[in-house]
N, C-alpha and C positions, 0 to 999 in steps of 0.2 A: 514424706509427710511434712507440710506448715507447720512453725510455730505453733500457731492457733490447734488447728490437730491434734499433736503430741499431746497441749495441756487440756483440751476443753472436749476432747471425742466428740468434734462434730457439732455439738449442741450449741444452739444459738442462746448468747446471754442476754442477761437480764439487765447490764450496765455494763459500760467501760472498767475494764481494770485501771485503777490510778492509785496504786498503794507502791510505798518502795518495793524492787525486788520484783517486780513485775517483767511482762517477758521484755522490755524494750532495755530493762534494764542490765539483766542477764546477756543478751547479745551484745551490748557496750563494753560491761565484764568479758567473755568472752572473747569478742577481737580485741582487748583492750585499749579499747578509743575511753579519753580521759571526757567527762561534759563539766564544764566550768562554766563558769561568767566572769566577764571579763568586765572594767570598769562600763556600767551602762552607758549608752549614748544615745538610746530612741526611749521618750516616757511618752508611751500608748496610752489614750486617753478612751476607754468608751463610756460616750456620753452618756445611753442609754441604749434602751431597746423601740421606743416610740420612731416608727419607720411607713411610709406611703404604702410600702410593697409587701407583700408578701411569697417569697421566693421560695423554692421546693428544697434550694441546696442549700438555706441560711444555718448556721450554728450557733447562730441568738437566736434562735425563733423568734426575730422581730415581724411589727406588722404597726396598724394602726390603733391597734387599742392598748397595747402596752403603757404601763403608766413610769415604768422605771427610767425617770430623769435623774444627772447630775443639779445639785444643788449649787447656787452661785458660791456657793461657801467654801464648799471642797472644790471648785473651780480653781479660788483662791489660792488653797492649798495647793494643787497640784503648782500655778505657776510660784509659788515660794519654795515646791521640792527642786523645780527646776532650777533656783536663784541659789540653792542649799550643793545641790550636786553640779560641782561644773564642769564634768566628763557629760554632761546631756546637753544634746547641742540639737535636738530633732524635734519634735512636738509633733505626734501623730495622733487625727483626731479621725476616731468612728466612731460605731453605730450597729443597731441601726440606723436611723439618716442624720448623723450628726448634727447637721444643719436646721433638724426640728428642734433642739436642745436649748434652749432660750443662753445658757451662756456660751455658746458656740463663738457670736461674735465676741464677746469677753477677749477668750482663750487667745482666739486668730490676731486679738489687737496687740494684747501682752507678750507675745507671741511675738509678733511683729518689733514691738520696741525692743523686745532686747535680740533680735538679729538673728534668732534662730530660724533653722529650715522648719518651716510648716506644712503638713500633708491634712489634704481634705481626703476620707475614702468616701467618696459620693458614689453616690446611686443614679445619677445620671436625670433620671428624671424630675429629682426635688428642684430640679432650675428652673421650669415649667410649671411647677404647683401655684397655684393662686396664692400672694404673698410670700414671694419667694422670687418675684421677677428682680431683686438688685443683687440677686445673690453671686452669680459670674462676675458681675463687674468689683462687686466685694472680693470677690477670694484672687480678681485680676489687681487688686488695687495694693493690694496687701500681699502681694507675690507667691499666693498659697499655691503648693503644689499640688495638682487635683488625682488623685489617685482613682479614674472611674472605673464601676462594674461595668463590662459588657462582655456574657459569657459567650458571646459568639458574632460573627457579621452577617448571621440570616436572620431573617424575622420570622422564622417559624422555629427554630430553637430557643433564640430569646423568650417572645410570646411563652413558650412551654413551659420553661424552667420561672420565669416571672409575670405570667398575667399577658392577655389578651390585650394589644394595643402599647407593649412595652416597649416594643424595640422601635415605632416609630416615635415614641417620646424621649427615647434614648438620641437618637440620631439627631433628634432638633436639640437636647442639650450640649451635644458632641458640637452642633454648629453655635449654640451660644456663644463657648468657652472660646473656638475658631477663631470667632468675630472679635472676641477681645486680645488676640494675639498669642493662646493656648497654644501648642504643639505647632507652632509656626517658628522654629527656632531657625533657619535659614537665614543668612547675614545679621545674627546676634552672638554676642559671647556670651558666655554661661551665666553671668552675672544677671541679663537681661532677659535670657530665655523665660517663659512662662510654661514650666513644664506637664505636659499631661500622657498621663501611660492607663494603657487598657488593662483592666484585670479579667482573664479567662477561665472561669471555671468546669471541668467537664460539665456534660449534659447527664451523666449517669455517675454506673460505679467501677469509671474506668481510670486511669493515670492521665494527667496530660499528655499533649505531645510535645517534640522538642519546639522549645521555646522561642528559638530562632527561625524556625518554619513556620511555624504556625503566625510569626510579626509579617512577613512576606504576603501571606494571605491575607489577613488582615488589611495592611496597609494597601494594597493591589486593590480590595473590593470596598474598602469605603473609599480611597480616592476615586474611584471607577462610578460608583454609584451614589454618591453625596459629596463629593469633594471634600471629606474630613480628611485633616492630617494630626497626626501626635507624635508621641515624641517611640514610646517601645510599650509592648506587648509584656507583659507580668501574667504567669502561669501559677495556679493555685489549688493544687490537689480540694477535693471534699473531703472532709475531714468526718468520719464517721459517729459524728456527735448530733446531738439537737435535730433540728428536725428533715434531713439529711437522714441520720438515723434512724429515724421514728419510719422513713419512707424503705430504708433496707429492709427494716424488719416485716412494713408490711406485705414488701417483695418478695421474699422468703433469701436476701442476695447477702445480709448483714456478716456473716460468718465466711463464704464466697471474697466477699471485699476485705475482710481485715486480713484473711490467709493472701490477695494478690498482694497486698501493704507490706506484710511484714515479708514477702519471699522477694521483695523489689529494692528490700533494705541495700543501703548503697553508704558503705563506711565514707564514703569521701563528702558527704554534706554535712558532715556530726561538725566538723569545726568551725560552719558557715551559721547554724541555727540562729533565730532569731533570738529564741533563749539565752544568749549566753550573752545580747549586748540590750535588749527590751524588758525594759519594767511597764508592766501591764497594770493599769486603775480600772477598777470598775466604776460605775457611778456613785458608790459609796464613799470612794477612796480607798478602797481595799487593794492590795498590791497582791502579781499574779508575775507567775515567769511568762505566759503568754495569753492572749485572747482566748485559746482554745481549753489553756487550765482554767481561764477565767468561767466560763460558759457550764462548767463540770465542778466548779468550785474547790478547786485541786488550788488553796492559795501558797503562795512563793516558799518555797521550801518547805513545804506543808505544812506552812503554819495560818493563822489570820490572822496580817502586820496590815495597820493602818499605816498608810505615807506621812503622814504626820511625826512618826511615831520612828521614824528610820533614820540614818544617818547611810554613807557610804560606806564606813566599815561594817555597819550589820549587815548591811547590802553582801556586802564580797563575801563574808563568811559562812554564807546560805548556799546549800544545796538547790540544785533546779530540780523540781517536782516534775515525775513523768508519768507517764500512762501506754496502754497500747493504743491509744491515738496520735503518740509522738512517731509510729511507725509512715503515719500520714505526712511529715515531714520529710522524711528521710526516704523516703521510695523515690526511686528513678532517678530523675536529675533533685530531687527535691525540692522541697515546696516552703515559701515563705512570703510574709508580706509585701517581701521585695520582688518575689518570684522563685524562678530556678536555683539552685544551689551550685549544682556540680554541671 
């Protein structure tokens, strides 16, 4: 018998569990794996939820009518928490499409001046949106790492998972980035590289595959059929939240998927988690141990701490706030915004 089983007989819920003491908690107590945070070093920005797309496996139910922007103000903020903590050396900006966020370039400049690594999570397509044509050459200018979605290399999976005509507007993005010297690292040092990695999300409510197979593929068929080249393939469990969620339930698959989650649990990613080195902003400036407590409103140590309002020592002294959606992390090789864990 699941996890999920023993506590819930079967019955499909009505919300994620995200209180302490919950079951991801209990099996951490029980193999006694310790969850800390260590001095942070990635401050995850989401800009909002105002997004081109709308995608079947999103956990922001972003799309286009979404009105939730970052204000220039809390912009501000966030690059003064970064100037305030200087264990943060990363500047990670999503989204929905980050890039619709009027202080996006803001962020990407300040960002830029003081030397920090910058990630774009793009959507691949916003490089092709009408007013949107400088936007490769911007995030090439400004050495932004591009972090793209593309859940797969057919055009009839992508299509599925995002809209009708997706994966050939993906492909032509994939060659913008190219043309400015993206995932072309071949006679550069790291210094000069301009790096871009794919992110793969299953097509359903199954685990990834191994991370290093699935780059092989990958790279094989769009060199073969587009001549894209990038830098590595980032593997990203779905996370059984948002609207993602909303599609388990109306599967009948919801209960099904968090029982394979939690029976995939794999003690050797708990030390890798993103949690223990990412402070998560929403657009308010609310701080979050991740995107995914962000999304569930599970804020940092469950509490609701404005960035403004933090220092690093409150930082360290806070508990990471879990759920059994953190089971989503830690299944298989596990799952993060870096990718694979174990």
């Amino acid at each position: 018998m699941s996890l999920l089983e023993k506590k819930a007989s079967g019955a499909a819920r009505s919300g994620p569990e995200t209180r302490r003491g919950n079951a991801f908690d209990r099996i951490l107590e029980r193999e006694s794996i310790p969850l800390s945070r260590t001095a942070p070093e990635v401050l995850q920005l989401n800009l909002g939820r105002l997004c081109n797309q709308v995608c079947r496996h999103c956990h922001v139910n972003a799309g286009p009518t979404r009105t939730e922007m970052m204000s220039d103000a809390t912009a501000r903020e966030a690059i003064a928490l970064m100037d305030r903590i200087s264990s943060l050396s990363t500047l990670d900006l999503t989204g929905g499409a980050p890039e619709m966020i009027p202080c996006f370039r803001y962020l990407v400049e300040e960002g830029s001046r003081r030397g920090v690594k910058i990630i774009d999570r793009c959507n691949l397509t916003i490089l092709n949106e009408p007013g949107y044509e400088y936007l490769a050459e911007f995030l090439a200018s400004h050495r932004v790492e591009v972090v793209a979605s593309l859940p797969c290399y057919s055009r009839e999976n992508v299509d599925k998972q995002r809209g009708e005509g997706m994966f050939a507007r993906s492909i032509k993005g994939l060659q913008q980035l190219n043309a400015f010297g993206y995932g072309v690292a071949e006679g550069k040092d790291a210094a000069e590289a301009l790096r871009l990695h794919l992110v793969y999300n299953p097509g359903g409510p199954g685990l990834p595959p191994p991370q290093e197979k699935l780059e092989e593929a990958y790279r094989e068929r769009l060199a073969e059929d587009f001549g894209i080249l990038f830098d590595k393939v980032i593997t990203i469990a779905n996370m059984p939240i948002g609207r993602f969620r909303s599609d388990l339930l109306r599967s009948g698959q919801l209960d099904a998927y968090q029982t394979k989650l939690e029976e995939a649990f794999n003690p050797a990613t708990v030390p890798h988690l993103m949690c223990r080195t990412h402070l998560s902003v929403d657009h308010e400036g609310y701080l979050y141990d991740c995107d995914f407590n962000q999304m569930l409103d599970l804020g940092m140590g469950g509490k609701r701490l404005h960035m403004g309002d933090v220092t690093a020592e409150t930082l360290r002294r806070l508990p990471i706030a879990t759920g059994d959606h953190c089971f989503g992390c830690t299944a298989g090789s596990g799952s993060s915004c870096g990718g694979a864990l174990a």
